[in-house]
N, C-alpha and C positions, 0 to 999 in steps of 0.2 A: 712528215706529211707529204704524200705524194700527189702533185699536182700537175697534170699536164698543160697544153695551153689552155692560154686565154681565161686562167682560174679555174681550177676542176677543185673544186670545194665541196664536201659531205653534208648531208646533215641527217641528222635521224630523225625520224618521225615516231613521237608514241602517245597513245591517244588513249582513251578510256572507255570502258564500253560500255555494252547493256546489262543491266541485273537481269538473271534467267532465274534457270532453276539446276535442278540438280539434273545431270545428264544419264548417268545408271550405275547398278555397282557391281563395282570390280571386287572379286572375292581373291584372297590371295591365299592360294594354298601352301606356300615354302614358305618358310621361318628359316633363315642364313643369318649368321651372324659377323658381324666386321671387327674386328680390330681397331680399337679407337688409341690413337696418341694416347704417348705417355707424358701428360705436363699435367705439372700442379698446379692449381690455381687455388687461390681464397680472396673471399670477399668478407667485409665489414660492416656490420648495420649500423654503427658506431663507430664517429670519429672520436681519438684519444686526443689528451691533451697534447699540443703543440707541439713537438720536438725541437729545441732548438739549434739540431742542427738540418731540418728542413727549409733552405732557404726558400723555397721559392711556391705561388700557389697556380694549381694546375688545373685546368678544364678540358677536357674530350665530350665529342658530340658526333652524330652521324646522322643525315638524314637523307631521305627519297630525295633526288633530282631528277629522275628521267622524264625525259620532255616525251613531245609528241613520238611515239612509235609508230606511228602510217603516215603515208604522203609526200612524208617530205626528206629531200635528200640527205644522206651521210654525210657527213661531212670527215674528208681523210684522202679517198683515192682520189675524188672529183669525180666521177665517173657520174656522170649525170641523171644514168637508168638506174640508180642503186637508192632507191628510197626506201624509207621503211615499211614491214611488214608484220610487225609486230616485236615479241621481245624475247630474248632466249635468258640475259639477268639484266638486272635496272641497274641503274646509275645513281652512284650514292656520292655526296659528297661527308668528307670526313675532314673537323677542325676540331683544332688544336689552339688551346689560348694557354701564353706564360705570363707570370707577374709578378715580378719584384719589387716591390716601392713604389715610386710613380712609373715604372717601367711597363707596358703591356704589349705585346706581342701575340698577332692572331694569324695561324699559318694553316690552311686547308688546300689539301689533294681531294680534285673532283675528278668522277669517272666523266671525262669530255675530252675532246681532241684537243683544243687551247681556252684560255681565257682571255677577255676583249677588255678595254677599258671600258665598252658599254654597259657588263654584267658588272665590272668590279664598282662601278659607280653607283648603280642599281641599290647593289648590297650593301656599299657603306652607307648612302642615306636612309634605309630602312631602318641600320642601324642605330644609325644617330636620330631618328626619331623615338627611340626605344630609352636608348645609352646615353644621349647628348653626345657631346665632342669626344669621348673615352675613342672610339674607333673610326680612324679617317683612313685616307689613301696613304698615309706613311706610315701604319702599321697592321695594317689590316694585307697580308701578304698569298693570293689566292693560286695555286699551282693545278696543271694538267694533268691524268695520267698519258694522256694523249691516246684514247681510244679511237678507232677507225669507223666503230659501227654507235656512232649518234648520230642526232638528228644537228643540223648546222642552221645557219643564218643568224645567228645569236651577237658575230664578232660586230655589227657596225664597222667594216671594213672591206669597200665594193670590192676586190679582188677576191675576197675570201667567201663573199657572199653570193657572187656571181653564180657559180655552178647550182647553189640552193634554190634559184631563182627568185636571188636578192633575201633583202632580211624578214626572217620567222618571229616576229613576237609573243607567239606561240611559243617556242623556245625559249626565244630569254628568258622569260618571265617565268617559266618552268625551273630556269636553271639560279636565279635569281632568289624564288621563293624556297629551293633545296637550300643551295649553298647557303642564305642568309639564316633558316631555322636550325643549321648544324652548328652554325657560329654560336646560336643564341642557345642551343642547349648546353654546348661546351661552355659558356658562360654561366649557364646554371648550376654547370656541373664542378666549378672550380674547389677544390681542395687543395692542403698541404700537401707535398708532394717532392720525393728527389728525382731527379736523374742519373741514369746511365748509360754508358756509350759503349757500345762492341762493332766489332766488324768479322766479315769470313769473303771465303773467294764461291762465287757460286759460279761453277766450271759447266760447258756445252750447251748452255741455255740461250748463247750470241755467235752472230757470226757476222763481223766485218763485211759488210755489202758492197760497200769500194775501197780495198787493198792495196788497189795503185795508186790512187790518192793519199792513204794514209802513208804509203811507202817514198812521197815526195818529201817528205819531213828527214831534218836532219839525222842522217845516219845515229850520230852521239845520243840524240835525244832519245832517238826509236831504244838504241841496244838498254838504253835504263831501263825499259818495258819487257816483262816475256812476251805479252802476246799487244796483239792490236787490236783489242776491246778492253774495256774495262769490268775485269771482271770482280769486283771490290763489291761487298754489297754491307752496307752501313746502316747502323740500328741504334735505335734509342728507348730507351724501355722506363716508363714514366711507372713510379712504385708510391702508392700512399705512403700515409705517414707510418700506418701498420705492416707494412711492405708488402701488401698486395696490390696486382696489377692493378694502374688505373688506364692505358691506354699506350702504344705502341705506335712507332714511327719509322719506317725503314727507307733506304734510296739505293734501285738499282737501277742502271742502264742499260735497256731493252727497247725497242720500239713494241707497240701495243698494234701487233699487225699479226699477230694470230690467226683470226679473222679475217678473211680478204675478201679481195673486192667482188665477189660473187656472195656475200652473205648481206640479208635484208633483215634481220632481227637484232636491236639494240641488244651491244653486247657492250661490259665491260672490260672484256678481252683480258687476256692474259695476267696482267697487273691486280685486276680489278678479281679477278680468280684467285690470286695468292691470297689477298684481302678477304674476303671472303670464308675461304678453308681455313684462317688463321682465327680470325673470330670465331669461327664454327670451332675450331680447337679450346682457346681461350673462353670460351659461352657455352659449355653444352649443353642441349637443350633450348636454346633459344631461335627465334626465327632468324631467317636471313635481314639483315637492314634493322635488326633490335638487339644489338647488344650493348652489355654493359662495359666490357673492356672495347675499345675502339682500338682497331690495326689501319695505320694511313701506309700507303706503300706510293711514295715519290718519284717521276723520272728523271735518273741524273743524266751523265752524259748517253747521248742513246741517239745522235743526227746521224750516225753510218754503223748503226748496229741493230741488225734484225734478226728476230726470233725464229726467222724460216728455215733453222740449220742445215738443210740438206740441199742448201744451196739454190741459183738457178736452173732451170732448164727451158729448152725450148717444149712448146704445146705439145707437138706429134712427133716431133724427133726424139725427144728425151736428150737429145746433145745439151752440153753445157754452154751459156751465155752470160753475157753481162754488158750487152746493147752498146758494148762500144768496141774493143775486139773482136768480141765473139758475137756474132751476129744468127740470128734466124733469118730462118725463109722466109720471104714476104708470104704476108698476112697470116705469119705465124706468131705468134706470143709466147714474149722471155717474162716467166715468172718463177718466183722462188716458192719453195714449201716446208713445211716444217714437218717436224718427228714423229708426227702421227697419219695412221690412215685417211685423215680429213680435219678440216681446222676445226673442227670442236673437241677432236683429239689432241692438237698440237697445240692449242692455247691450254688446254688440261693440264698438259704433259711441262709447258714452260713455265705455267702456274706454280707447277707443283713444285718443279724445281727452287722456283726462288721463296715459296713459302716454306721450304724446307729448311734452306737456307737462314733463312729470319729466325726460325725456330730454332735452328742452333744455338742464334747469337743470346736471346732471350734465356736458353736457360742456361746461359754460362755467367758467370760472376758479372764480368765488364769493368769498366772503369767508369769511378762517379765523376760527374759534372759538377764542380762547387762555385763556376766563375761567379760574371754578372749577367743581366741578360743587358742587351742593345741591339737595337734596329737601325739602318741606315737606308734613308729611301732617296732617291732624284730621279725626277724628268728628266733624262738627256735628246739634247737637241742631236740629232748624229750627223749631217750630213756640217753643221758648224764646230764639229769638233775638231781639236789639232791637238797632237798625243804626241807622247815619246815613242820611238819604234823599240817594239821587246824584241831581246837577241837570245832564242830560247838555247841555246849552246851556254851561251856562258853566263844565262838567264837574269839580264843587267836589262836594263832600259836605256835608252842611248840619245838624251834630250837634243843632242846636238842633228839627233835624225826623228825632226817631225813628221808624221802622216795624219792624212783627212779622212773625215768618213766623205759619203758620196750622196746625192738625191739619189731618193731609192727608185732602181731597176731590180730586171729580172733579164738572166740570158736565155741562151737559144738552150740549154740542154737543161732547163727548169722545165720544157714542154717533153722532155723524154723521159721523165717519172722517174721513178726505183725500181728493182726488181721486187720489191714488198706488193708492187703493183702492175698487175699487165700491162705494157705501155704499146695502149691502141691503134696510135702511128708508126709505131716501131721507131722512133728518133732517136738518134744516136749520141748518147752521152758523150761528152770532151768536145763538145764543139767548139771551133776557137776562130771561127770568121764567119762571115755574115751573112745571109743570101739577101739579094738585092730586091727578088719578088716578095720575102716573106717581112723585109725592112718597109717596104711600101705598104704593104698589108695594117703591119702595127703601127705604124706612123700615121694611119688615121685616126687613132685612141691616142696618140702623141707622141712626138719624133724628138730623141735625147739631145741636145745641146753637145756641142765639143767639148765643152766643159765634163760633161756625163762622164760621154767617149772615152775621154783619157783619164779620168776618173776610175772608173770601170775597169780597162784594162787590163789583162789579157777576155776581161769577159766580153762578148761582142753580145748587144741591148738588143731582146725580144721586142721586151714591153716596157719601154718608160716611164712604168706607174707613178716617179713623185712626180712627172710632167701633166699626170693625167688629172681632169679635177671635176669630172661629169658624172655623177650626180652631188662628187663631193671627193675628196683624195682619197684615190685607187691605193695608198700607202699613206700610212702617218709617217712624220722624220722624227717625231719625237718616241721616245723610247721610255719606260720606267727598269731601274736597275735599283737594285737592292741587296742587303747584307746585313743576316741577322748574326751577333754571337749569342749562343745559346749556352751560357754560361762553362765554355770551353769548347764548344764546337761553331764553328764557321758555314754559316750555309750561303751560300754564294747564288743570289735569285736572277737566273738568266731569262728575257724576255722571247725563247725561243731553242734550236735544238742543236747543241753545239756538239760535235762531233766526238771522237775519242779522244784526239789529243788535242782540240783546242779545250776540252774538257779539263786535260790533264795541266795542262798550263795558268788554267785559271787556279787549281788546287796548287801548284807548286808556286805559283805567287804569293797567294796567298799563306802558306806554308810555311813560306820563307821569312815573312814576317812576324809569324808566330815563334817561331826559332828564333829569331832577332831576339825577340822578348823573353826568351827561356819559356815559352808556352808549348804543349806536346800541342803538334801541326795535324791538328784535325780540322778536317774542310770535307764537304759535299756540294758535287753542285746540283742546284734543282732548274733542272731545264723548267720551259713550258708557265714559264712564272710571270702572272699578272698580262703579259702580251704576246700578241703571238706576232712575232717578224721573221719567221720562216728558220734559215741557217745559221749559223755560225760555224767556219770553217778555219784553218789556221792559213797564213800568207801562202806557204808555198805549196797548200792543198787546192787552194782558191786558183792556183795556175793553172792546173789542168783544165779545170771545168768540168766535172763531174757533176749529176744532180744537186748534190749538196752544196756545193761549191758557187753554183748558176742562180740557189735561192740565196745566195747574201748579197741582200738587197743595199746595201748600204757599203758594199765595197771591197776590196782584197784588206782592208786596215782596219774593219770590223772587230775582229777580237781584240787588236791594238788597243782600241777604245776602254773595250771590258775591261782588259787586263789593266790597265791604267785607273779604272774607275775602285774597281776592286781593292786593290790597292791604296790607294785613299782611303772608301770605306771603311776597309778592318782596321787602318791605323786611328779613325775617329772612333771606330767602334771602341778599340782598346783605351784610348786615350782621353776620347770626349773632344769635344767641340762641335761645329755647327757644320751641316753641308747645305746648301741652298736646295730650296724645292725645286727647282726647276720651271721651265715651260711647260704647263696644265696643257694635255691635248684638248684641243676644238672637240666639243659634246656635237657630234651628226647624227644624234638618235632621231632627230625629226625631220631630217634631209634623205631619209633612205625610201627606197623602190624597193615593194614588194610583187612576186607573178605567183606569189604560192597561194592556191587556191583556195577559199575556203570550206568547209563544209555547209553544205546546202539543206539536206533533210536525210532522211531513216526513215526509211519503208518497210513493214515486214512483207513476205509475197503475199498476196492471194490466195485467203485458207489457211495462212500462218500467221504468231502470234512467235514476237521478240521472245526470245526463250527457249522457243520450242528446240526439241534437238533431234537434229538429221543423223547422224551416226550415231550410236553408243559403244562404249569400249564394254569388252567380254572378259570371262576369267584370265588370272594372270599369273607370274610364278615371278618373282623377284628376278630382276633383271631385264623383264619382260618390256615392251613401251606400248603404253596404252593411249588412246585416244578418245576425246568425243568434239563435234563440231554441233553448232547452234545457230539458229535465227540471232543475226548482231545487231548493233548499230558503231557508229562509226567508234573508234576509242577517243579520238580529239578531242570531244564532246565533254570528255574527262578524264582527264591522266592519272587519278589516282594516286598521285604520290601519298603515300604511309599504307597502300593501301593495296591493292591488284588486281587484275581481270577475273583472275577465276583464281580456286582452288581445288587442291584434294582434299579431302577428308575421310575419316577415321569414325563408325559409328564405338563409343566407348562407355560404357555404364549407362545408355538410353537417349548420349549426345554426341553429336558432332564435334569433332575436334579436328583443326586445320595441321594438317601433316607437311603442304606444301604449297608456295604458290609463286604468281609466274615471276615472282624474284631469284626460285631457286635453280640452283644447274641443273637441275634432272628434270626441270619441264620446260617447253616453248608453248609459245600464245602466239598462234598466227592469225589474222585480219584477211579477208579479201571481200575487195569489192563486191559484187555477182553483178548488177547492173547501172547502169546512167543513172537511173531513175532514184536508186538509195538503198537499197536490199543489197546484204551484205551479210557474210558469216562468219563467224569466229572458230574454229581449233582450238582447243589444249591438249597438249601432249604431257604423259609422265614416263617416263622411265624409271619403274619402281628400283630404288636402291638394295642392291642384295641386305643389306642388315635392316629392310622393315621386320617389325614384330609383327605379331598377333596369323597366329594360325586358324584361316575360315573365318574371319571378319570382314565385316563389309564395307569398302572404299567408296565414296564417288567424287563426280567433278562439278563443283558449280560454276556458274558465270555469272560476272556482273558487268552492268553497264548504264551508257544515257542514252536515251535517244533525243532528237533534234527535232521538234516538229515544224509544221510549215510558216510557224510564224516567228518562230527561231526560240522557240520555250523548249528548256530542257525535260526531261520526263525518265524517271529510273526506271526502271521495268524489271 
């Protein structure tokens, strides 16, 4: 997540509209046809009797999350003019429930930048008004893809909420009613069920965004690696009891910044693309956000790995940069781009990549999963903690050398962004001393103790968020850390975005353990899990001060902690015993400041009627992109989750039949205000797929929505 100062925090906006009507129809004259994937798939109307050697019983579930699409900011670049404007695909969350005995385990990848202990609390008690106690905060295990183009204010966490202009409840509660109705269909959905595990290398789809960072790590450690990404990408392929698919689970590490900070339409970016094309493979035939086999795609390690492969450059120069060497010209902008013509090309393109990849692993054999299953959850307090120092050379822990974590800060080169992001001041990564104007500045929000200072070290304190406590702590110190075994696989749940090789250290710990045991040392790790505390960097990357390095807010001994916690974990995992819950973070769901404005009313002009439509799209040829625009009302009004602003459709035997809508990649739904007053219009856009059928049939586009009237009564139109 790229955040400049003083919190540059996203959030998306997406919003629901007005019911119209039909806009006009598009006649398609070319009938093309595509090439569809070669994979098998079968389905069961009928469960067989039991197998007995099906240990374990399985639920998948997927539902709409997308919050408000208008209004209100991204949450990812910070970038404070980047609100939403409608939607290009929606945001689905996708869970996953295990159960063996009294064991249950509930793990979901949502299309959103992080998750907050405000949503995750949210959604267990929904649940436990449903379920009773079956699912709490120590199994219910909820992960980010960490997209760039959502709507934000969701975390309850002023730093992060600050750029959105404070917290959305419009959000959460968007994100709260997805993610909680995916759990509860995966809960309906539970069957008999094995597991399998595969891996493959998915090559050109990352690129190392700080090299010089990664290249401070011990010589010995780096040469074990060919390259400096992780380019491993890890699959699980969940099969009934008849051995047909029931739901897919993959982890690779990419940042979901495809997308950048010039795009204003809720996107699930690149990640959320492979998901997608892969159910579209696994379902044909069925809508985007309605299938029956579920594909979750997880981020692992992915804190200095970005999808923009062709590097950075400066704006007008085209020279190469990386805002700390290589510098632009002022009020020029260093940003990176990716493999295609424009990012709706380059998240395509890295989509495709890693749903290729999964696709391989899936229809190769694999190897089955027979263990147990177990979950291991704690609060950690971090800035109380005291660890053995790991010595990744000779990869020992060394009790005789304690380190602390720290009250959480942030440094001076947290305000210089990534290259994934334009960085607006142009500020120069590796900062490593202080300015004494810019110390006085932030030391009115709260000035770091000595204690910090030498804490901290080599980082020099922008912002002293654990110091800060106005409206409520700018940083929580307490942390959730978690470790599922998934009856042979180790997923290792990071509360944020740990780099390549502090990634790689967490696997080879844990690893190493597994190997102690004669266990085959399978581990992933799932960044973006359950909290978002920004970095995780390893000791001697944290020296330089690098972006990544300036957001570990808890210290240069941050991973120390992990790797020490993780470690305990899988040996209770494997072993049994008890870990304490920890310190419950302080609930500030009712302590929070909101400026996001709400919607007021829905006007049509003078002479018009919600519905009516200003442009209409004309004939078309496959490939072609067609449009129509409408008299709107706001989409806040109604977000539609299950459900979408507009569609195409298909006239077929005397009926309409819905061919596409604004869930899928070949259409955008754009919103714009027209005046103060409430009159507003809506766009959809299609780009007909070369493999539509039907030669000389008639297409059109409807709209739906609400409108708001003056006494704040909803109205469909």
């Amino acid at each position: 997540m790229a955040i400049p100062i003083f919190g540059k925090v996203v959030m998306l906006a997406i919003t629901l509209g007005v019911i119209a009507g039909l806009t006009a129809v598009i006649i398609l004259v070319v009938n093309d046809s595509a090439e569809k994937d070669d994979v098998s798939t079968t389905t069961s109307t009928t469960e067989p009797p039991r197998d007995p050697d099906t240990l374990y019983d399985v639920g998948v579930g997927i539902a709409d999350m997308t919050g408000p699409c208008v209004q209100i900011n991204f949450m990812g670049y910070a970038d404070i003019g980047q609100s939403g404007r409608g939607i290009h695909t929606r945001q689905f969350s996708r869970a996953f429930i295990f159960v063996q005995g009294d064991t249950r385990i509930v793990l979901v990848t949502a299309d959103v930048l992080a998750i907050g202990i405000g949503v995750r609390r949210e959604v267990v008690n929904k649940l436990q008004e449903i379920y009773g106690d079956m699912y709490t905060l120590r199994n219910v295990i909820l992960t980010a893809t960490h997209t760039h183009s959502g709507p934000g204010g969701h975390l309850v966490d002023f730093i992060l909420d600050v750029s959105i202009l404070g917290f959305s409840k419009e959000t959460l509660d968007a994100y709260v009613e997805g993610i909680t109705r995916s759990i509860i269909r995966a809960h309906e959905n539970i069957v008999p069920a094995r597991l399998f595990y595969g891996s493959a290398s998915v090559l050109n789809a990352q690129l190392n965004r700080s090299p010089f960072s990664y290249n401070q790590n011990p010589e010995e450690e780096r040469n074990r690696y060919d390259t400096n990404t992780d380019t491993d990408l890890s699959v699980v392929r969940i099969e009934k009891a008849d051995g047909s698919l029931h739901g897919v689970m993959s982890w690779f590490g990419v940042h979901t910044t495809s997308m950048n900070m010039s795009n204003h339409l809720v996107s699930s970016d690149n990640l959320g693309y492979a998901a997608m094309k892969l159910e579209e493979t696994l379902n044909p035939g069925s809508q985007i956000g309605k299938p029956s086999i579920v594909a979750g795609f997880f981020a692992a390690s992915q804190g200095d790995v970005s999808p923009n492969t062709r590097g950075a450059r400066c704006e007008f120069s085209g020279d190469s940069c990386d805002n700390q060497f290589e510098l632009c010209a002022q009020w020029e902008l260093c940003f990176s781009v990716g493999p295609g013509d424009d990012m709706f090309e380059s998240t395509r393109i890295i989509g495709t990549w890693v749903y290729e990849g999964a696709l391989g692993v899936l229809n190769s054999p694999g190897e089955e999963l027979r263990g147990e299953l177990a979950v291991v959850h704690q609060f950690v307090e971090m800035p109380s903690e005291t660890v053995a120092k790991y010595n990744p050379v000779s990869r020992t822990f060394n009790t005789s050398n304690p380190v602390s974590g720290c009250v959480p800060g942030l440094g001076y080169s947290f305000a210089s962004g990534t290259i994934d992001g334009a960085n607006l001041l142009n500020i120069t990564q590796g900062t490593l001393n202080n300015n004494p104007l810019l110390d006085e500045i932030s030391g009115v929000i709260a000035k770091p103790t000595v204690e910090d200072i030498e804490c901290h070290a080599p980082k020099p304190i922008l912002l002293a968020t654990g110091r800060a406590n106005f409206p409520f702590p700018w940083h929580s110190s307490v942390v959730s850390v978690s470790l599922i075994w998934l009856a042979g696989l180790a997923i290792a749940g990071v509360p944020g975005e740990p780099t390549t090789m502090a990634g790689r250290r967490i696997k080879d710990v844990v690893s190493s353990i597994l190997e102690e045991k004669n266990l085959e040392p399978r581990v992933v790790v799932s960044s973006l899990c359950n909290e978002y505390i920004h970095y995780i960097t390893t000791f001697e990357e944290y020296q330089v001060q690098r972006y990544e390095a300036a957001s570990v807010i808890y210290g240069p001994n941050t991973l120390d902690i992990f790797l020490n916690r993780f470690r305990e974990f899988t040996n209770v995992a494997l072993e049994g015993g008890n870990i304490p819950a920890g310190p419950t973070p302080i609930d500030y769901r009712n302590s929070t400041i909101s400026l996001v404005p709400s919607v007021i009313l829905d006007v049509a002009p003078m002479g018009r009627n919600f519905g009516d439509v200003l442009e209409e799209p004309q004939s078309a040829r496959p490939g072609d992109t067609v449009k129509a625009t409408f008299i709107a009302a706001n989409p806040r009004n109604n977000l539609r989750q299950e459900s979408t602003h507009a569609t195409v459709e298909r006239l077929e035997l005397g009926r309409w039949l819905v061919v596409a809508t604004d869930a899928d990649w070949s259409t955008k739904f754009t919103w714009q205000q027209e005046s103060i007053l409430g009159t507003s219009t809506a766009t959809f856009e299609w780009t007909i797929p070369a493999d539509t059928p039907i030669l000389q049939v008639p297409y059109r586009i409807v709209y739906y929505g609400t409108a708001r009237g003056a006494q704040g009564e909803f109205s469909k139109l």
